[in-house]
N, C-alpha and C positions, 0 to 999 in steps of 0.2 A: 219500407220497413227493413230493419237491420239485416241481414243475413245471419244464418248460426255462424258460428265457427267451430274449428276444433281447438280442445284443450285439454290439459291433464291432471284429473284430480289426484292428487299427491297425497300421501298421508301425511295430515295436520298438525300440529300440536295443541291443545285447547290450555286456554291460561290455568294457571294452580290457583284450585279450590282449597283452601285453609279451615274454612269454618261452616262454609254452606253443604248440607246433606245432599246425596247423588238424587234426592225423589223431595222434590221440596212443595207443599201445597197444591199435589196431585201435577208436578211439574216436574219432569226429569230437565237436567242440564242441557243446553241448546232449545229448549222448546218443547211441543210435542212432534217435530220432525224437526230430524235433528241434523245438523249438517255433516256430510258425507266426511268420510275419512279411510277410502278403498285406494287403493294402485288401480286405477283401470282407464279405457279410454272413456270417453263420453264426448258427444255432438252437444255444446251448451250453448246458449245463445248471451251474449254480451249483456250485461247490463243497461237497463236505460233511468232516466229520471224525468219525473216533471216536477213542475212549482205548485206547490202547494200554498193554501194560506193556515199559520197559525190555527188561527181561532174563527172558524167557518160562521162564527155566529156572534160576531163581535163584527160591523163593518169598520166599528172603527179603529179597529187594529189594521194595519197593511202588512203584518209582517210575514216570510212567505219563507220558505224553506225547500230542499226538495228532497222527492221520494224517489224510492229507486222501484224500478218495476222491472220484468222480461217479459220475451215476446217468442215463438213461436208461430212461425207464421207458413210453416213446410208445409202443411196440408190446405190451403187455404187459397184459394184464388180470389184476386180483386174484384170488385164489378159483379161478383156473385150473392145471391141472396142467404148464402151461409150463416151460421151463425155465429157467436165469439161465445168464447165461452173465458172465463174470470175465475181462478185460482186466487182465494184471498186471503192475504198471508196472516200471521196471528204474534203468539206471545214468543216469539224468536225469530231469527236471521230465515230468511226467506232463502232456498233454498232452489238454485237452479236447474238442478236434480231433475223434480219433481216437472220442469218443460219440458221431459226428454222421455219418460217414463211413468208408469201409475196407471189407474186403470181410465179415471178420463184423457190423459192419453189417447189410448184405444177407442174411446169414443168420440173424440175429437179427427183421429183416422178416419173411421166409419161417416163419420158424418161432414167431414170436409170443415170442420172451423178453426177460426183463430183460436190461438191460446195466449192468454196473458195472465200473469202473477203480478199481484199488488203488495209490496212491503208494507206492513203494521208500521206505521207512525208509533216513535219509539224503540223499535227493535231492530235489529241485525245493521247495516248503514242507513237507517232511514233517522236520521239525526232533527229532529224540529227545532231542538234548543243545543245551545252550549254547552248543555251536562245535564243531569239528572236529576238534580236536587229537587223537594220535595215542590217550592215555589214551580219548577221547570214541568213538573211531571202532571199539575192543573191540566193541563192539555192531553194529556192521556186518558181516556176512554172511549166508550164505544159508540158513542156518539159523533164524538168527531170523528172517527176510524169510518163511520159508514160513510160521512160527507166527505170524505179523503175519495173513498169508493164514489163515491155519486162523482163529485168532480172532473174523476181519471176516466170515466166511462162516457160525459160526454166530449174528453178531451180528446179520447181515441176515436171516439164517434165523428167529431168535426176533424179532424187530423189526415185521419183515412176516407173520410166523404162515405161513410157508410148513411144505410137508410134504415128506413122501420121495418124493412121484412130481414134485417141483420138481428137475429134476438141471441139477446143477451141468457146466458145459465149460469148462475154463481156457482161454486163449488166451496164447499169450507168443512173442515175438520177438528172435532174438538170447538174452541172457544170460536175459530173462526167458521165453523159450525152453524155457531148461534147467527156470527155474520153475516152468513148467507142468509137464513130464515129473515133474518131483522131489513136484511139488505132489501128482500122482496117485498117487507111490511109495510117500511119506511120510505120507498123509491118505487113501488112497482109500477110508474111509467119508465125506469129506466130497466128493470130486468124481467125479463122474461118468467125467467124459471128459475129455480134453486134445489142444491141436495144438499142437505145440511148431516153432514155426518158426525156422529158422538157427538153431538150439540148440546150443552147443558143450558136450556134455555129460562128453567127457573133459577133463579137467586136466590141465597139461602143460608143463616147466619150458621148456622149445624149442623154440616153436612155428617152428621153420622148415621146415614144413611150408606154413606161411601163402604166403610170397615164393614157393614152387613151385607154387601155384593161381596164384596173382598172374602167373606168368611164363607160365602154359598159358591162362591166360585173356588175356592179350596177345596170344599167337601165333596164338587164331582173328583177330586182324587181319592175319596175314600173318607172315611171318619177320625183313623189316626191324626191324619197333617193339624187339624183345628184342635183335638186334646194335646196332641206335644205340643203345639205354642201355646195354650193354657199352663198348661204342665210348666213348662219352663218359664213362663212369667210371673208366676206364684213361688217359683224357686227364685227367679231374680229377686222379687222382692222379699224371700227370704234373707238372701244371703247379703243386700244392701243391710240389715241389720246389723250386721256385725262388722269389726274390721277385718278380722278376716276373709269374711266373705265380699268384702269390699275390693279386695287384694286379686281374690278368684275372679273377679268379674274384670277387672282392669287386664288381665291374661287372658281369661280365656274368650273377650271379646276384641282384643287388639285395640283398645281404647287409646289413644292419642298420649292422654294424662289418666292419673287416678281422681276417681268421680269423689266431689265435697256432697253430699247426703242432705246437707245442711240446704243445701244450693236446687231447689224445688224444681225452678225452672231448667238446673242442668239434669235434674232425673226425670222431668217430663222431655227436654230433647231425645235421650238417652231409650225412653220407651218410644218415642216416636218415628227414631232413625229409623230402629230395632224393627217396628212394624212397619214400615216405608220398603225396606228388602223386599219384604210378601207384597205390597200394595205394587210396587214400580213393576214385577214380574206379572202379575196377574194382568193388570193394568194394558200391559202389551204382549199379552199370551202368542205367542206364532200369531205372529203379526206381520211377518215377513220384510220387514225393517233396515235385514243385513242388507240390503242393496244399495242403501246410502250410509253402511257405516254405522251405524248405528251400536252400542255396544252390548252386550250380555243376551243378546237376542238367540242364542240356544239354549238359556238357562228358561225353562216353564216351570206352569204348573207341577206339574209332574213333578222333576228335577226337586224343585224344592220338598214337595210333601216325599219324594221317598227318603232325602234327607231325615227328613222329620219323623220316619215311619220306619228307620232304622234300629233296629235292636238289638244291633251288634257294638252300637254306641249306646252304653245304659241309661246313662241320665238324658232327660229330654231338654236341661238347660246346654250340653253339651251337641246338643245336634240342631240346637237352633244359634250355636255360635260359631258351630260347621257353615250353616247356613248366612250367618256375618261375613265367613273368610271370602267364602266363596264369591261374593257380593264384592267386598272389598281387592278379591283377586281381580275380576272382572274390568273393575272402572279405574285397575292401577293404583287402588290407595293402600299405603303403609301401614295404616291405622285406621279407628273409629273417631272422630271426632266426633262428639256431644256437647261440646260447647255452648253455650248459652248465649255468654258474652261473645263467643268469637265470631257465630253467626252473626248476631245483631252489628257488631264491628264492620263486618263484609259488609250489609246488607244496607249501610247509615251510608255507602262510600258512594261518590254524586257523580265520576268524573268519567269520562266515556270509556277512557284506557283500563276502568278499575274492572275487579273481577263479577261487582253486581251488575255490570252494564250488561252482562251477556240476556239478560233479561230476567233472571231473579226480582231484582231491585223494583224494575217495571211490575211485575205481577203478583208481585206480591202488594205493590201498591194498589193498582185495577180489583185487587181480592177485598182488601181493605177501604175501597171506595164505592165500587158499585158490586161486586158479586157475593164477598163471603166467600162460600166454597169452604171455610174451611174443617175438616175431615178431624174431627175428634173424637174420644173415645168414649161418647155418651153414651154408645149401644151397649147395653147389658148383656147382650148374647156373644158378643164379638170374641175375643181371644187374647187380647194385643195388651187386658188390663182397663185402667180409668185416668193412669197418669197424667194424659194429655187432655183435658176439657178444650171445651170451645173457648174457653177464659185464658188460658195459654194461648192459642191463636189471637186474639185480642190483645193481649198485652205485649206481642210481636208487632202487632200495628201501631201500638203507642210510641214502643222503644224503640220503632225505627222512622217514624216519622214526625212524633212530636203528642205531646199530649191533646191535642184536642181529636187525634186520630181513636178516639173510644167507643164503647159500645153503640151509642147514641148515634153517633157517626154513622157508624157502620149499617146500622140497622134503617138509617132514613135512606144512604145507598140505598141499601138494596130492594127498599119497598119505594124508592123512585124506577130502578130501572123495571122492576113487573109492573110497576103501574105502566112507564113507558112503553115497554113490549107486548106485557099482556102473561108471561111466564108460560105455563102449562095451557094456557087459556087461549094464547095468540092468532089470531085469528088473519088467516093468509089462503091464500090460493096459489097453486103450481108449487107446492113445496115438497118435498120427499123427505124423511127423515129416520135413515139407518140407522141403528144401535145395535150393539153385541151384545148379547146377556149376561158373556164374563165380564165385563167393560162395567166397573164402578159407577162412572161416570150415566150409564144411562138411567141410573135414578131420578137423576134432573129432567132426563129429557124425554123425546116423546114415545111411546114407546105401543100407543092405540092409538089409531086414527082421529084426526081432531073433525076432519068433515072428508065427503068424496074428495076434496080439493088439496087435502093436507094431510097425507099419507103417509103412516106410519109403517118403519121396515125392520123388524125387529129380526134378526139373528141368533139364533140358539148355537152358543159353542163358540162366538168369536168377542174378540177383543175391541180393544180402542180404535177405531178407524180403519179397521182390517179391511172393510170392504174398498177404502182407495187404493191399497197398495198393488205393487205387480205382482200376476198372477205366479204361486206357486205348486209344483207338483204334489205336496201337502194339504193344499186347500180342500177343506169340507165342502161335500155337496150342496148345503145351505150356501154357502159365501159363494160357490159358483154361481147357483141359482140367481142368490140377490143382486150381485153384478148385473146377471143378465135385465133381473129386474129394472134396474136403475136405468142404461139406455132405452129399453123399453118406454120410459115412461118419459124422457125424454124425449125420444122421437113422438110422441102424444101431443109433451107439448108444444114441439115445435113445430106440428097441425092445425093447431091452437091460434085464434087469433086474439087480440085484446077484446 
């Protein structure tokens, strides 16, 4: 097995975003773990690949491509009955970071195993096809992503001569989340055990469920924060009546260009960016993120609502476009971009060097084939307005990937992949499944025990996948707890025989 090496994570430059929003279908730019971009040293271990085929379920395709994976292998001796444990990568560049660091890490210490990370087919260098285009991107889901998994697991199994008392534990976060859980459903001669963190395991044409976490996870700051963004959303759409107020809005939100009214789809972006600010914050509340770079990661909860709860700034349309700068200072942008067209422009682009390959392109596809996910503003109680329906997220599907990508489509996705899985239903054994109560996201997922076997780890006060990251001196006594929880039940089930 390779040896690490040392190297030097440099601060990066990431390509210019033009038209694509910093928080795009509950996805910030680079993924949900985002690639590092600190001065520091770091212990990484080199890259590796195996051959993959295509289409796992096609024999008569031969075509084969490779993946890129790492390895970790400091704590780990040969010939020992340890076990491996599987980091599996998701909807962006996998991340070498995360070999060195995090909190299974720390359990992979403790317990003496291997550690390996498997690149998402599609995402960061794991390239299958020639380019992106919609024909190329067939091959994208989570189906084949698990036989991508199954594959590499008996590739490192027969490679290294490991045995059956080597058990395997998934790890995965967010979508690769659901990987793990599905990993164990679909393969569980191959994996032991799995923690499926902020997993959104159901699929779901509506998720406006999402902006109702978003609103309850504001209002632990107080009651102001959710009336001033009402407050000022009812002044936006005042002042888009008029052209004057059309003028005030292009100013005091740092808008790219001045907004055409006429243009539906650019004043539902336009609410949607707007409420994407609050969402991406919330989303990864102290989440302890800065350790790979990560950006805007001391702007919280908090942060925004005393913005919002400011009354030394009179108007509440004016303290929620405090709340734009602030955003837009963060992630280095000039302006607001609400673009309609310019988005879908980006998003239509096939070729690996363009700006959607970073994984936009990909996920927003997989959103429109098998998941949905998408986050509109169907909820009557919410704040953000009604601008954005689910019908706007669909009609992103269409204009970027061809008309037959419509509701119909979309909807047979997503009642294939529950029927495939099983959704809320899913029926597994040795699974664990973390959630944060601030975290949107765990409206999908599981959040009560499904059986003694499939235990649910609910979190009061944390965010998107908080409980993988490295430990900080800020961390709530809950999130210490459920850490401890998590190797706990690990070492159970690595007692545990088939």
């Amino acid at each position: 097995m390779a040896a690490l090496r040392l190297i030097f994570i440099l601060v990066v430059f990431l390509p210019i975003y033009t038209g694509l929003p910093v928080f795009l279908r509950g996805r910030p730019r680079g993924g949900m773990l985002g690639r590092p971009a600190i001065s520091e040293k770091f212990t990484l271990p080199p890259a590796q690949y195996v051959t993959q085929r295509l289409d796992h379920f096609n024999d008569a395709d031969t075509r084969t491509w490779k993946q890129r994976y790492f390895v970790n292998d400091t704590f780990y001796q040969p010939g020992t009955n340890h076990s491996v444990f599987l980091m599996i990568g998701g909807e962006g560049t996998a991340d070498p970071i995360w070999m060195v660091t995090g909190q299974w890490i720390k359990y992979a210490q403790k317990l003496g195993a291997l550690c390996l990370q498997l690149e998402h087919r599609f995402y960061g260098e794991s390239h299958p096809t020639e380019n992106i285009s919609t024909d190329s991107l067939q091959y994208l889901n989570s189906e084949q992503a698990l036989a991508d998994l199954a594959y590499f697991r008996d590739y490192i199994h027969t490679s290294l001569k490991l045995t059956s008392k080597n058990k395997w534990i998934s790890f995965g976060g967010s979508y690769p989340g659901s990987l793990s859980a599905w990993f164990r459903l679909k393969y569980p001669h191959l994996v032991h055990g799995a923690v499926a963190t902020s997993a959104p395991v159901q699929a779901v044409l509506d998720f406006q469920e999402y902006l109702g976490v978003v609103k309850q996870s504001l209002d632990t700051a107080g009651p102001n924060c959710n009336a001033g963004i009402r407050n000022a959303t009812t002044m936006i759409e005042s002042m888009l009546a008029t052209p004057g107020g059309v003028s005030k809005i292009t100013s005091k939100f740092k808008l790219c260009q001045s907004i055409d009214v006429s243009k539906t789809n650019d004043v539902a972006n336009l609410f949607s960016t707007l409420a994407g600010n609050f969402e991406g914050v919330v989303q990864y509340n102290k989440d302890n993120r800065a350790f790979e770079g990560a950006k805007a990661t001391n702007i919280t909860i908090e942060t925004l609502c005393d913005i919002m709860g400011n009354e030394s700034i009179p108007l509440a349309v004016d303290r929620y476009a405090a709340v734009n700068a602030l955003i837009l200072n963060a992630y280095g942008e000039k302006c607001l971009d609400f673009s309609y067209t310019g988005m879908i422009k980006e998003l239509q682009q096939t070729d690996w060097n363009s700006s959607a390959s970073e994984g936009g392109r990909q996920w927003m596809y997989q959103t429109c084939t098998e998941f949905g996910f998408f986050q509109s503003s169907g909820l009557a109680l919410q704040p953000f307005g009604d601008h954005f329906p689910v019908n706007f997220s669909i009609q992103q599907c269409i204009d970027i990937y061809g008309s037959r990508f419509n509701k119909d489509l979309i909807n047979k996705g997503i009642a294939r992949t529950n029927t495939n899985y099983g959704g809320l239903g899913l029926k597994v054994t040795r699974v664990l499944f973390p959630n944060g109560s601030i975290d949107p996201w765990h409206a999908l997922g599981v959040i009560k025990d499904l059986s003694p076997e499939a235990e649910a780890l609910y979190i009061k006060g944390t965010a998107h996948c908080a409980n993988m990251y490295p430990d900080s001196n800020n961390d709530p006594v809950q999130l210490i707890f459920a850490r401890g929880v998590i190797i706990l039940k690990i070492q159970q089930w690595l007692l545990e025989d088939e």
